[in-house]
C-alpha positions in Angstrom: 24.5 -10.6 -17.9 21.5 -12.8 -16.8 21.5 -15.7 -18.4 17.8 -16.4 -20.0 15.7 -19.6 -19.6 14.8 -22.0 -22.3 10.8 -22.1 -21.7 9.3 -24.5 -23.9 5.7 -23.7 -25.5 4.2 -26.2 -23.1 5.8 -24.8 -20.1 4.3 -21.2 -21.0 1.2 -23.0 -21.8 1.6 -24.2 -18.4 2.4 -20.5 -17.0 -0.4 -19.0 -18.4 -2.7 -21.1 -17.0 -1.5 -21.1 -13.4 -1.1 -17.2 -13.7 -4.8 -17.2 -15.3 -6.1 -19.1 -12.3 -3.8 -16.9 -9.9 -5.8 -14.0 -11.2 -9.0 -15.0 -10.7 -8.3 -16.3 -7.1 -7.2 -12.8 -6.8 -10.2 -11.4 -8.5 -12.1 -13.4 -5.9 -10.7 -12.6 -2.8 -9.5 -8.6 -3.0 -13.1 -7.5 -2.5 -14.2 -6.3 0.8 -16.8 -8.6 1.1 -18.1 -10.1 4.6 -17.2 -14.1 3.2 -13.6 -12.5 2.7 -13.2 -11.7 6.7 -10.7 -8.4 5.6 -10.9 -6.7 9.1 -9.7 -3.2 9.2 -6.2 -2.9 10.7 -5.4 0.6 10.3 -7.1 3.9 8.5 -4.1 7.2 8.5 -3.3 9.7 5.8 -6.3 8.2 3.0 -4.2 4.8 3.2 -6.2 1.7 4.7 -4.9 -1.3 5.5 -7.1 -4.6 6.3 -5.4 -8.0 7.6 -7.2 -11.7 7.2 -6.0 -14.1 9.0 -5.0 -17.3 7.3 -6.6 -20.8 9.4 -3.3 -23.1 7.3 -0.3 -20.7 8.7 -1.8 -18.8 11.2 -0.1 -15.5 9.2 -2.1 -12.6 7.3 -3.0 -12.0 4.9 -2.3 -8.0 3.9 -4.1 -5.8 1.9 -3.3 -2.0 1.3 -5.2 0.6 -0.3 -5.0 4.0 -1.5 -5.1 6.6 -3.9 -2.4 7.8 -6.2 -2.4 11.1 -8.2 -1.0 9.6 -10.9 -1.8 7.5 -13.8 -1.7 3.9 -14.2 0.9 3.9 -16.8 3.1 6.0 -15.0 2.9 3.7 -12.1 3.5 0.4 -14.1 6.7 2.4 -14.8 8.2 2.1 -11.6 6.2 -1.6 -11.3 8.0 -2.6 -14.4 11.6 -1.6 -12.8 11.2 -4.8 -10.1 14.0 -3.6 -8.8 12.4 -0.3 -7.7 10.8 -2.6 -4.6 13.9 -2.5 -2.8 13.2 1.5 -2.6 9.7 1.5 -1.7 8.9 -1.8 -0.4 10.7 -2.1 3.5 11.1 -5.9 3.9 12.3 -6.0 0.6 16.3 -7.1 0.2 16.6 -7.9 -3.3 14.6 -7.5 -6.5 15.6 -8.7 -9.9 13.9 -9.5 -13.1 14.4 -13.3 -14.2 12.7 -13.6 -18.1 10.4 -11.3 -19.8 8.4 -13.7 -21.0 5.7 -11.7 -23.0 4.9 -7.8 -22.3 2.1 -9.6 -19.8 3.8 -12.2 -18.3 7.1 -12.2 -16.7 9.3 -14.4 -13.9 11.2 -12.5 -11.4 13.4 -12.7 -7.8 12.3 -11.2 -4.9 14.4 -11.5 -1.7 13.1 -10.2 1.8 15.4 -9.0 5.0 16.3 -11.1 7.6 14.4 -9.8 11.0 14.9 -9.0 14.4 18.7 -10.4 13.8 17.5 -14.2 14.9 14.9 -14.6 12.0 16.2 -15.6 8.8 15.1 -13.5 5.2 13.2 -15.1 2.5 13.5 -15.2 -0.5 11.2 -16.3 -3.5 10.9 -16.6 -7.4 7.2 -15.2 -8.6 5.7 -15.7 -11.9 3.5 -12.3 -12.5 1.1 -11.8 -15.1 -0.7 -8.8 -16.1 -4.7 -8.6 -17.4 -6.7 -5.0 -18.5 -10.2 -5.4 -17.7 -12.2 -2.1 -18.8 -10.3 0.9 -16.6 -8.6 -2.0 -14.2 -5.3 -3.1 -14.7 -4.6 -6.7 -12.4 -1.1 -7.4 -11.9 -0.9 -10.8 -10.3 1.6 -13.1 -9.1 2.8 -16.2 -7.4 5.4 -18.5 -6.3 6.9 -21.2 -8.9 10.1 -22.8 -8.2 13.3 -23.0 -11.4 16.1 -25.3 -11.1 18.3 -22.3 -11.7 17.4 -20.3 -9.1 17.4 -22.3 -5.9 17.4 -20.4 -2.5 19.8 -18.4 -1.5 22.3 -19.6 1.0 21.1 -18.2 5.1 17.5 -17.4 3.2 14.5 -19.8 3.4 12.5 -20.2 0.3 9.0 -19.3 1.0 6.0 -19.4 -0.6 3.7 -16.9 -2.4 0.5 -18.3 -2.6 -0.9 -14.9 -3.8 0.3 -11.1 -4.4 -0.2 -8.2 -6.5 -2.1 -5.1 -7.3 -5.0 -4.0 -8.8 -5.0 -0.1 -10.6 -8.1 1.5 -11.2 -8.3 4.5 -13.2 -10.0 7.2 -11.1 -10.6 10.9 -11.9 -7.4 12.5 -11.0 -5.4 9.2 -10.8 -5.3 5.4 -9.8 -6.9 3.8 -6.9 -4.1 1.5 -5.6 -4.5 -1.8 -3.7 -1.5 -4.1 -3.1 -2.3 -7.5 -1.6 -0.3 -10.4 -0.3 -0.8 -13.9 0.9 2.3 -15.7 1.6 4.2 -18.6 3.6 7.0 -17.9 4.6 7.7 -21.1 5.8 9.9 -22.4 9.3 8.5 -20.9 12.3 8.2 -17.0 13.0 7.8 -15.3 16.4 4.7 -13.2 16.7 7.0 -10.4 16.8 7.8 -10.6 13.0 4.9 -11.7 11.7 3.1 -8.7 13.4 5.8 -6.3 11.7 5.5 -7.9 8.2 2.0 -7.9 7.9 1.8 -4.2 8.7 5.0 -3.3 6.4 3.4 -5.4 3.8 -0.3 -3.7 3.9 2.0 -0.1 4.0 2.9 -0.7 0.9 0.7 1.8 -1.1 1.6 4.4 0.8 5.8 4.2 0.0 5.0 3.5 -3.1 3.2 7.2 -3.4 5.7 8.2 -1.1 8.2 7.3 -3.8 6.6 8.3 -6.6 6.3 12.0 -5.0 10.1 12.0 -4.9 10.8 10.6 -8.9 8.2 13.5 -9.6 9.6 16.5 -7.9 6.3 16.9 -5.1 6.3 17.7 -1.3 
């Protein structure tokens, strides 16, 4: 049995707020705009994926998009399982859920596979919050750090600047994007970042991929 935290009113003040702001960063950067740079990285199978490079790390950022015949409530059912990443997510070791906080705010672990056999995983501890704007559900998280949960030993603790989804309800379904913007701290070789920005932005796709298997469809 997980043990649960001891959050203080002031420290979920505190949550909120960063989560609020990590939203709106979000809000602000997900669009397709030309002062966003997204440059197209890939178009297959209705699934696009656009990469942006990041001038502090000189990583990617990731963004994957696509649409899902299903709605957005049956897809916040397999988001609300965290551990269901390790099933649909490919760099993804270890998912657990720390403290449900509120219904729209929650902490949880995420811990990513080691590459390549010579490059180390990562692993991280995201607060996630959720907002319903209209027919858009934003679910929006980022790196905070908990005295109980300090990296794992042969993993490096990395950072999550940015990550999350945003569901729109569509005719038919849910327009899907899935966005990341990370640091993943110590030095990669080009090899591995090349391969995790492209798992990362393929996202969308294993998620439907997933989905078509928990619902019985070819």
């Amino acid at each position: 049995m997980i043990q649960q935290e001891n959050f203080t009113e002031q420290q979920i003040q505190q949550y909120d707020q960063q989560a609020d702001q990590a939203i709106q960063q979000f809000q602000q950067i997900l669009p397709l705009t030309p002062e966003n740079k997204w440059e197209l990285h890939s178009d297959k199978n209705g699934f696009k994926i656009h990469l942006r490079p990041d001038k502090d790390t000189g990583l990617n950022f990731s963004r994957g998009e696509g649409f899902l015949p299903y709605t957005i409530d049956q897809i916040m059912d397999v988001l609300n399982q965290v551990e269901n990443a390790e099933k649909f997510d490919e760099l993804c070791e270890k998912a657990c859920l720390i403290q449900k906080i509120r219904d729209d705010l929650l902490i949880f672990y995420q811990r990513l596979k080691d590459m390549f056999i010579v490059v180390s995983g990562r692993d991280f501890v995201i607060l996630q919050k959720r907002q319903k704007i209209g027919n858009q559900l934003w679910v929006v998280g980022k790196s905070i750090e908990l005295a109980s949960r300090p990296p794992v030993k042969g993993k490096v603790r990395g950072e999550l600047k940015l990550g999350g989804w945003l569901l729109e309800e569509k005719e038919g379904g849910t327009q899907v994007i899935y966005m990341t913007w990370g640091d993943p701290k110590g030095n990669l070789p080009a090899k591995a970042v090349n391969f995790a920005s492209s798992a990362q932005g393929q996202v969308v796709e294993r998620l439907k991929k997933f989905m078509d298997q928990k619902h019985g469809k070819k």
